[in-house]
C-alpha positions as CSV (number, residue, x, y, z in Angstrom):
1,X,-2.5,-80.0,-33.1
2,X,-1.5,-78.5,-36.6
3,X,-1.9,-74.9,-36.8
4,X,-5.7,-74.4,-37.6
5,X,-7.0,-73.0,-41.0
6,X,-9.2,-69.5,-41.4
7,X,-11.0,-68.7,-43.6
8,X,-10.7,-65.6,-45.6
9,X,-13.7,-62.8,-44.3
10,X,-12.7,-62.4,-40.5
11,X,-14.8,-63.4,-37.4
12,X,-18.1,-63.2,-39.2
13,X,-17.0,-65.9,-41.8
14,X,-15.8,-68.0,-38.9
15,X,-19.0,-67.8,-37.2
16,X,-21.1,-68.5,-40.4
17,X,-19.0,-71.8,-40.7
18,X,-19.5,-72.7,-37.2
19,X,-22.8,-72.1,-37.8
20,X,-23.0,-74.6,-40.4
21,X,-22.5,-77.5,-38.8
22,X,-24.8,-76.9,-36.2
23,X,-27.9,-76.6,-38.7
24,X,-26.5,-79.9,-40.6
25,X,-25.8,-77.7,-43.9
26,X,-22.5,-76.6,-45.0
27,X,-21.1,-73.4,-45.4
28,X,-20.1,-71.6,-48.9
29,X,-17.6,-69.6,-46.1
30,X,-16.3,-73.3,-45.0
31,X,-15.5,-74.2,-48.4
32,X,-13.5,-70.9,-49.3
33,X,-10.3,-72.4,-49.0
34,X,-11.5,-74.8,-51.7
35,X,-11.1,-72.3,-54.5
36,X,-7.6,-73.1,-54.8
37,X,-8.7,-76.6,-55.9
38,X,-10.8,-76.0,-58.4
39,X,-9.4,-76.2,-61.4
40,X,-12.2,-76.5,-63.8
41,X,-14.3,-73.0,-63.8
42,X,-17.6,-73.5,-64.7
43,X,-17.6,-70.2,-66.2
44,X,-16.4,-72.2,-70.0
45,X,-20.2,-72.9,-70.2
46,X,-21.4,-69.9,-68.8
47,X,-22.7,-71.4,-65.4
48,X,-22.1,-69.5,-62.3
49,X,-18.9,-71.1,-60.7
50,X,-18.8,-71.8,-57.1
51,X,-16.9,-68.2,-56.8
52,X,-20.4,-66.3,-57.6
53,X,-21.9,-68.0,-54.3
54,X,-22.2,-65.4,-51.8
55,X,-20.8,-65.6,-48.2
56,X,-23.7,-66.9,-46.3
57,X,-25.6,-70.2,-45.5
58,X,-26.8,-72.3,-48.9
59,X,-29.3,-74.9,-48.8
60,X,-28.9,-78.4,-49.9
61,X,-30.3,-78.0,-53.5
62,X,-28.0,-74.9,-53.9
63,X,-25.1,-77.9,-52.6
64,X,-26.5,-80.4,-55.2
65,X,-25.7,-77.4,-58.1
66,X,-22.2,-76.9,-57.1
67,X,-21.5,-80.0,-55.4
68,X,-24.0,-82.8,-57.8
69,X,-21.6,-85.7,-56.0
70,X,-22.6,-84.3,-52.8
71,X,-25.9,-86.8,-51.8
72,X,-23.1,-89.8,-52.9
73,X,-19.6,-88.7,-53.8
74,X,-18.0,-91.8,-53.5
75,X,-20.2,-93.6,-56.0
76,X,-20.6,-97.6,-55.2
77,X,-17.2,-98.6,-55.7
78,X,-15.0,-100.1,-52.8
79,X,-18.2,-100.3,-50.9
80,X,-18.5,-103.1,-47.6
81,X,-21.2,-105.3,-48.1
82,X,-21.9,-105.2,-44.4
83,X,-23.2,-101.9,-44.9
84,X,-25.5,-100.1,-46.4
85,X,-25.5,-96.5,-48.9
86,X,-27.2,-94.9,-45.7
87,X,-24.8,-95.8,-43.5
88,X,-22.3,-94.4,-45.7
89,X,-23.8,-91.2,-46.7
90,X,-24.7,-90.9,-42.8
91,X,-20.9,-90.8,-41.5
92,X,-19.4,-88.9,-44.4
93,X,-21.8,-86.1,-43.6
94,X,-21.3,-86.0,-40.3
95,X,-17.3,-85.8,-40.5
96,X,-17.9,-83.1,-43.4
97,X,-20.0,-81.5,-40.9
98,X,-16.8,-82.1,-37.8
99,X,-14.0,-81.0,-40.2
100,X,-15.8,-77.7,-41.2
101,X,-16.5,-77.1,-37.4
102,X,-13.1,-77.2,-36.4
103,X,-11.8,-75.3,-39.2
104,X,-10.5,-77.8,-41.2
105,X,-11.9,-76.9,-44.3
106,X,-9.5,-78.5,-47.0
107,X,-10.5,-81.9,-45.8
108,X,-14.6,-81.1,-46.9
109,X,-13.2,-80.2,-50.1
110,X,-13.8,-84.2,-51.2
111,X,-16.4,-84.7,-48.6
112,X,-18.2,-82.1,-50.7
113,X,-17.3,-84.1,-53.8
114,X,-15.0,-81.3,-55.3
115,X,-12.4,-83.2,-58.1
116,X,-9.1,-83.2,-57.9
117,X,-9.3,-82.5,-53.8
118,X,-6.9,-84.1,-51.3
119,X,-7.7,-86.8,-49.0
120,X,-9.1,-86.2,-45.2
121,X,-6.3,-85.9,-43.4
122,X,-5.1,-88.3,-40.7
123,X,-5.6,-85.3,-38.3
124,X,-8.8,-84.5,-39.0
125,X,-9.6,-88.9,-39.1
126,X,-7.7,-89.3,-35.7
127,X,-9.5,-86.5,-33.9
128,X,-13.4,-87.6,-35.4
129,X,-12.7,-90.6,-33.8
130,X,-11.9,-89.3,-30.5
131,X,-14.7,-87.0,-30.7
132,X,-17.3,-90.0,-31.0
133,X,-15.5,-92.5,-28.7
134,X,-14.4,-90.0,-26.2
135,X,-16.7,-89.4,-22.7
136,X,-19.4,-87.2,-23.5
137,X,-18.7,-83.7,-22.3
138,X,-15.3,-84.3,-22.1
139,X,-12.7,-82.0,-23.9
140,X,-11.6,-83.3,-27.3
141,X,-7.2,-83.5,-26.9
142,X,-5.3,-83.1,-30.6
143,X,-2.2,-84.9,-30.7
144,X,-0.2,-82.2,-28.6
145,X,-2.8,-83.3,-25.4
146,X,-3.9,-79.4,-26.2
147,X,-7.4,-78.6,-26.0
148,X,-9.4,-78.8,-30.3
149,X,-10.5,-75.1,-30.5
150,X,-13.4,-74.9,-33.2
151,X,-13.8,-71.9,-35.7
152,X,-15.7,-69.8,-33.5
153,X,-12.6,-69.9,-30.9
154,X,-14.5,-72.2,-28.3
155,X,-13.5,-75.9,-27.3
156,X,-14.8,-79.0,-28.9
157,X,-16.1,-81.3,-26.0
158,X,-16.3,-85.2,-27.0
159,X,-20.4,-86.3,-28.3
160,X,-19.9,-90.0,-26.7
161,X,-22.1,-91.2,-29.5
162,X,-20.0,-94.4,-30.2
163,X,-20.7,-96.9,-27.6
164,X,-19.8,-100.1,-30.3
165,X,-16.4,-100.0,-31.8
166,X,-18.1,-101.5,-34.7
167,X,-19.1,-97.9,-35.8
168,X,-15.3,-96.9,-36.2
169,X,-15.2,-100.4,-39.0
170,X,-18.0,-98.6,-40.8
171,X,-16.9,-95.2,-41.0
172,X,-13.4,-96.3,-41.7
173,X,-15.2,-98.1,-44.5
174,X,-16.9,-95.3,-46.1
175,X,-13.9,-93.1,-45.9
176,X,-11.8,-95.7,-47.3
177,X,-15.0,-96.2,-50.6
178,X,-14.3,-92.1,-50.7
179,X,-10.6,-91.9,-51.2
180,X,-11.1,-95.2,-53.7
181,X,-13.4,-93.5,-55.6
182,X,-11.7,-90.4,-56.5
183,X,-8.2,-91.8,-57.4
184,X,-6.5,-92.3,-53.6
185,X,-6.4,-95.8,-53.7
186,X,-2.5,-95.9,-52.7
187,X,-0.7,-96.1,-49.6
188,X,-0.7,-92.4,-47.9
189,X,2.3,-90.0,-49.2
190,X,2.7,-86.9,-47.4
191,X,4.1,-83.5,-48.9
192,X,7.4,-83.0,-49.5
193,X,8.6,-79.6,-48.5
194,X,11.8,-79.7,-51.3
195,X,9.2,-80.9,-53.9
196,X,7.4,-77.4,-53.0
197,X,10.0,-75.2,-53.4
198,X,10.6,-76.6,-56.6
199,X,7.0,-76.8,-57.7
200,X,7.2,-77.3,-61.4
201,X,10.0,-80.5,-61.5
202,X,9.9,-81.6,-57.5
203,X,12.7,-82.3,-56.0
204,X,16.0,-84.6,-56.6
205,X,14.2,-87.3,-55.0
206,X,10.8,-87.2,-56.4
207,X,11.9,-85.7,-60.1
208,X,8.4,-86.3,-62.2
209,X,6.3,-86.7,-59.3
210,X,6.6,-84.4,-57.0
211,X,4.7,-84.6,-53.7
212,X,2.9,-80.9,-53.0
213,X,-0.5,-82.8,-51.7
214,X,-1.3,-85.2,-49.0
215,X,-2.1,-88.3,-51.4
216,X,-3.7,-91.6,-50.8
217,X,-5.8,-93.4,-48.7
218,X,-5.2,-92.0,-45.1
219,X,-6.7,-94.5,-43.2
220,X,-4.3,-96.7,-44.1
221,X,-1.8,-94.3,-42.2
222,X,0.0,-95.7,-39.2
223,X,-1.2,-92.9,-36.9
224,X,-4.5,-93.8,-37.7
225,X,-4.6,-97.4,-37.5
226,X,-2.7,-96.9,-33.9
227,X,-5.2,-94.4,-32.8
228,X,-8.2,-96.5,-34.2
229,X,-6.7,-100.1,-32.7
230,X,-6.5,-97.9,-29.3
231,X,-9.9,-96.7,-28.6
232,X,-11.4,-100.8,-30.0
233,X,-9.2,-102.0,-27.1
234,X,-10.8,-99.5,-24.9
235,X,-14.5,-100.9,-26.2
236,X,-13.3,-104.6,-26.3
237,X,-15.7,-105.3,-23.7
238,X,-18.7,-103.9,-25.1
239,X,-21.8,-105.8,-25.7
240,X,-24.0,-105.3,-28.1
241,X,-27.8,-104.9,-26.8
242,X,-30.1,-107.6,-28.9
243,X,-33.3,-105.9,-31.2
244,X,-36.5,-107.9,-31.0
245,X,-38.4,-107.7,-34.1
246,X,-42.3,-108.6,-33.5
247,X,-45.1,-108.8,-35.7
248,X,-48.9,-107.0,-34.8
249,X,-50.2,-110.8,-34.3
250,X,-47.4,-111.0,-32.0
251,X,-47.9,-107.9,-29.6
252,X,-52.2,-108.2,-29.2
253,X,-51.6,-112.2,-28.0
254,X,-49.0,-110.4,-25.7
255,X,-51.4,-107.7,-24.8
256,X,-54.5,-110.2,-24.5
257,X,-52.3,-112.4,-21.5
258,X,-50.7,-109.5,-20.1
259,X,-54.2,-107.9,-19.4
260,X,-56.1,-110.5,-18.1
261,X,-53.8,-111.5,-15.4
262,X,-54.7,-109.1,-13.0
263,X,-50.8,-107.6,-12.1
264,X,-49.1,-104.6,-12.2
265,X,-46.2,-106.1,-13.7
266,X,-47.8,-107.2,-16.5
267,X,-49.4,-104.0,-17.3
268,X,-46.4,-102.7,-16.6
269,X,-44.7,-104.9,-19.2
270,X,-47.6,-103.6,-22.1
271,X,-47.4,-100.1,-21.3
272,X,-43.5,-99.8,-22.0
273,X,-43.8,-102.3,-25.1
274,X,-46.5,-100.2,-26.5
275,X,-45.3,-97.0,-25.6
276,X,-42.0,-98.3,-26.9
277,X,-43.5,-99.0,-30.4
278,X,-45.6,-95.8,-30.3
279,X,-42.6,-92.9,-29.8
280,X,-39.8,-95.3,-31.2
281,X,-38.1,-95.5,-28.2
282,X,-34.8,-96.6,-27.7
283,X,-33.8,-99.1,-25.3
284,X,-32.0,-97.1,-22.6
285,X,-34.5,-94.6,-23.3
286,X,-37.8,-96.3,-22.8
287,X,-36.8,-97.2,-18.7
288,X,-35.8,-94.2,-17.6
289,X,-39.0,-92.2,-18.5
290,X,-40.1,-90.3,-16.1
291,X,-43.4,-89.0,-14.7
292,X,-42.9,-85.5,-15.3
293,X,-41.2,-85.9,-19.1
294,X,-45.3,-85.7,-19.7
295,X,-46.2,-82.0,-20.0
296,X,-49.7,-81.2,-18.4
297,X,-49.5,-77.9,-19.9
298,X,-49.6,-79.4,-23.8
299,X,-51.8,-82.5,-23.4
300,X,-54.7,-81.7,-25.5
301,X,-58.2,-83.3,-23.3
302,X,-61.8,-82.3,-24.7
303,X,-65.5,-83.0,-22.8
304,X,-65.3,-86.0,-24.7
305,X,-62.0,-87.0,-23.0
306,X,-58.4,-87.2,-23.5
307,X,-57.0,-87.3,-27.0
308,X,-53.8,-86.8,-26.6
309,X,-50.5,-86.8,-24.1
310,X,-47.5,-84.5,-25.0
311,X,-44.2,-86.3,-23.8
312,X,-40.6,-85.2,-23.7
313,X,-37.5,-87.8,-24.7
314,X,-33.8,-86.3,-25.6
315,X,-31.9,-89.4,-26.6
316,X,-28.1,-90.0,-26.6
317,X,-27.8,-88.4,-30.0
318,X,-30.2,-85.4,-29.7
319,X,-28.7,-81.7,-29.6
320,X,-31.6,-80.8,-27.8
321,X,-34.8,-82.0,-26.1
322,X,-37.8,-83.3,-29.0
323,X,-41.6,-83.4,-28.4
324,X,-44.1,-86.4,-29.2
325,X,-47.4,-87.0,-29.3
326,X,-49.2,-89.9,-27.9
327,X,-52.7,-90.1,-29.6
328,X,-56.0,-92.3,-28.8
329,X,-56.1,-95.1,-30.9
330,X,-59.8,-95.9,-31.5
331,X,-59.7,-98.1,-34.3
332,X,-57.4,-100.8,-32.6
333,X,-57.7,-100.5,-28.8
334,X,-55.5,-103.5,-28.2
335,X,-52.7,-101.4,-29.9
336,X,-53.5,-98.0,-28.0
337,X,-50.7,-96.9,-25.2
338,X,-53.1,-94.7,-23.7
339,X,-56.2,-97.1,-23.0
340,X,-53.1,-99.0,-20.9
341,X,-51.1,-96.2,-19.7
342,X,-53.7,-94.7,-18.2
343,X,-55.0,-97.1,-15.6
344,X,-51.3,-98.0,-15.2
345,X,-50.8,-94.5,-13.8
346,X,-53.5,-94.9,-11.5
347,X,-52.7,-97.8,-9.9
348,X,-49.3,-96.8,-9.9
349,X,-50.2,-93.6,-7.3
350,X,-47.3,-92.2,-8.9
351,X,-46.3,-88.9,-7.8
352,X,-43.2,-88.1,-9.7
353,X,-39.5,-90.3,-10.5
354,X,-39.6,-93.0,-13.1
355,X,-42.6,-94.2,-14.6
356,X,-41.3,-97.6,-14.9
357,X,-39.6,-98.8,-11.5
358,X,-38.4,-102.2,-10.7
359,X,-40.1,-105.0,-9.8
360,X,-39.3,-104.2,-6.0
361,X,-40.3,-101.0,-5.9
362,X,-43.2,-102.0,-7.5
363,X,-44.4,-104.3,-5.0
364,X,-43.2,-101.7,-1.7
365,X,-44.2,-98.4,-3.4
366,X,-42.5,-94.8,-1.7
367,X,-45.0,-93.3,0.5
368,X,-44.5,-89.9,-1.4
369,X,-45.3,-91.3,-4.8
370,X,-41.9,-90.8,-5.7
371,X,-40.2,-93.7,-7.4
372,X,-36.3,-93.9,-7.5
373,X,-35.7,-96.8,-9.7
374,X,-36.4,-97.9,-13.0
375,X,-36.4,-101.2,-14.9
376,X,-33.3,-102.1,-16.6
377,X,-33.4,-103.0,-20.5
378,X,-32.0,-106.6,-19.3
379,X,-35.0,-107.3,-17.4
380,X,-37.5,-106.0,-19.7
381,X,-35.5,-108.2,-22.3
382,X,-36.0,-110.8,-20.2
383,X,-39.4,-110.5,-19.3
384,X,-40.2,-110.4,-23.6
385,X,-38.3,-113.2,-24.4
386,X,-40.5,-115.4,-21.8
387,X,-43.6,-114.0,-23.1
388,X,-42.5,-115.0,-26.7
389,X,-41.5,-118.8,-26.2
390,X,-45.0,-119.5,-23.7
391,X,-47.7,-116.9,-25.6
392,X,-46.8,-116.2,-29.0
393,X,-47.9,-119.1,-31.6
């Protein structure tokens, strides 16, 4: 691991910056390293310069007025078809936001659309990658097998958010459309420690164009093509789960045979499609609800009866735990989750555990109400694909 960067202003500087990445905003304090880089001073046109912004936490329109190629700063350029602007906005931010917490703050100069700023480094690309590949929880290693240390002083632990090694093709993509676009469209050249001690001619070797910057395109870098061919290898066998798109024709013929059957298994199979639809559930989300991820304490229930249930869902990607709603839907009853959930519970005689177990389960339910297993997205996949080839016309 390369000795790590501080920012000028002591611990409270370093905590603001940490700070900043947690919230999703960036730091002035993270980019105070940057000044160095700037070479055009907006104080020719009387503007405040980047210098004027005091030490503390800045908003995204204050980012805009320092930073206006902030929102897009690699322009369209160099872009994959394959993806989209979102996708590419989405992963520069987030490494902006993974550079600045570990202290790295020269490599958000040009994630922050500052001209004239060096590349990410192949550091800073190598360890991003770990950090999103590596088991969740897990302590993020540098290059040394030592433990990343963020700017607060306390150890990065991996977020496990990749699952599909396509995400690495697409971030490698956007970084690539963000080094094209502001003139590192070259092979990677490292500085040249004789061309810095003679700064103004470079050294013997590079007389004319000295090397004092990182330069170039540093994916392209061996280190990081090794480290990025590694962790595909240890995703080759991944397999991507399939998304079902289906139309509102689709799920009330679904609903309409599913009901009149008479099962539990088919109600079942309704209430997690509609709750699915209703609280945008993700697939390894929506079978391990459980009973008690629905708060008594905030479901709101008049004399006129219930009008709402308050759930709980914290997905693979969520910091922290998020709150839904689940309203009555009394203009199209087909479509409401709770007109099904509801009697679903009932029948259920559910106690606590998992709100959706298997099929087993279902058919010998616990004595205690408690239920220890829960349908896997394979056999809820299953169960919709036969429903779409025998009821949907």
């Amino acid at each position: 691991m390369a000795e790590k960067r501080v920012a000028a202003g002591g611990p409270n500087i370093l905590e603001k910056a940490c700070k900043g990445w947690r919230t999703a905003k960036i730091t002035a304090a993270a980019l105070r390293r940057g000044l160095l880089y700037v070479h055009k001073q907006s104080s020719r046109n009387d503007e405040p310069s980047i210098a004027d912004v005091e030490m503390e936490e800045v908003d995204d329109m204050a980012l805009f007025k320092y930073f206006p190629g902030l929102s897009f700063p690699f322009g369209q350029k160099g872009m994959n078809p394959d993806s989209t602007e979102g996708d590419y906005i989405y992963h520069l931010q987030a490494v902006c936001r993974f550079v600045i917490m570990i202290g790295s703050y020269d490599d958000a100069l040009i994630l922050c659309g500052v001209a004239d700023a060096p590349p990410v480094s192949v550091e800073s690309l190598c360890l991003y990658l770990k950090y999103k590949r590596g088991e969740k929880g897990s302590p993020l290693l540098g290059f040394d097998n030592n433990p990343v240390i963020d700017a607060a002083g306390a150890p990065v632990l991996c977020e496990g958010a990749w699952n599909d090694p396509h995400k690495q093709d697409q971030f490698k993509a956007a970084v690539a459309a963000l080094h094209n676009n502001n003139g590192h469209n070259h092979l990677p050249t490292t500085p040249c420690p004789d061309c810095q001690n003679e700064r103004m001619v470079g050294c013997e070797l590079h007389r004319g164009h000295a090397r004092l910057l990182l330069q170039g395109d540093t994916t392209k870098h061996i280190d990081f093509v090794n480290v990025d061919a590694a962790l595909k290898k240890e995703g080759a066998n991944y397999v991507a789960t399939s998304a079902k798109q289906i139309m509102p024709r689709e799920v009330k013929q679904i609903q309409r045979y599913l009901t009149s059957s008479g099962q539990l298994k088919d109600l079942q199979t309704i209430v997690m499609l509609l709750i699915g639809i209703d609280v945008f559930l993700r697939h390894d989300e929506l079978g391990e609800v459980k009973f008690d991820d629905f708060l008594k304490k905030c479901h709101t229930i008049t004399a006129d009866g219930i009008k709402s249930l308050a759930m709980q869902i914290q997905g693979k990607c969520d910091k922290t735990i998020k709150y839904f709603y689940v309203h009555m839907n009394k203009t199209h009853h087909e479509f409401c989750t709770l007109r099904h959930l509801l009697p679903y519970v009932y029948l259920l005689n559910i106690k606590g555990g998992y709100l959706f177990p298997t099929e087993e389960e279902l058919g010998n339910p616990p004595a205690d109400g408690i239920y220890k297993t829960y349908m896997t997205y394979d056999t809820f996949s299953k169960r919709l694909d036969h429903l779409f080839r025998t009821v949907c016309l």
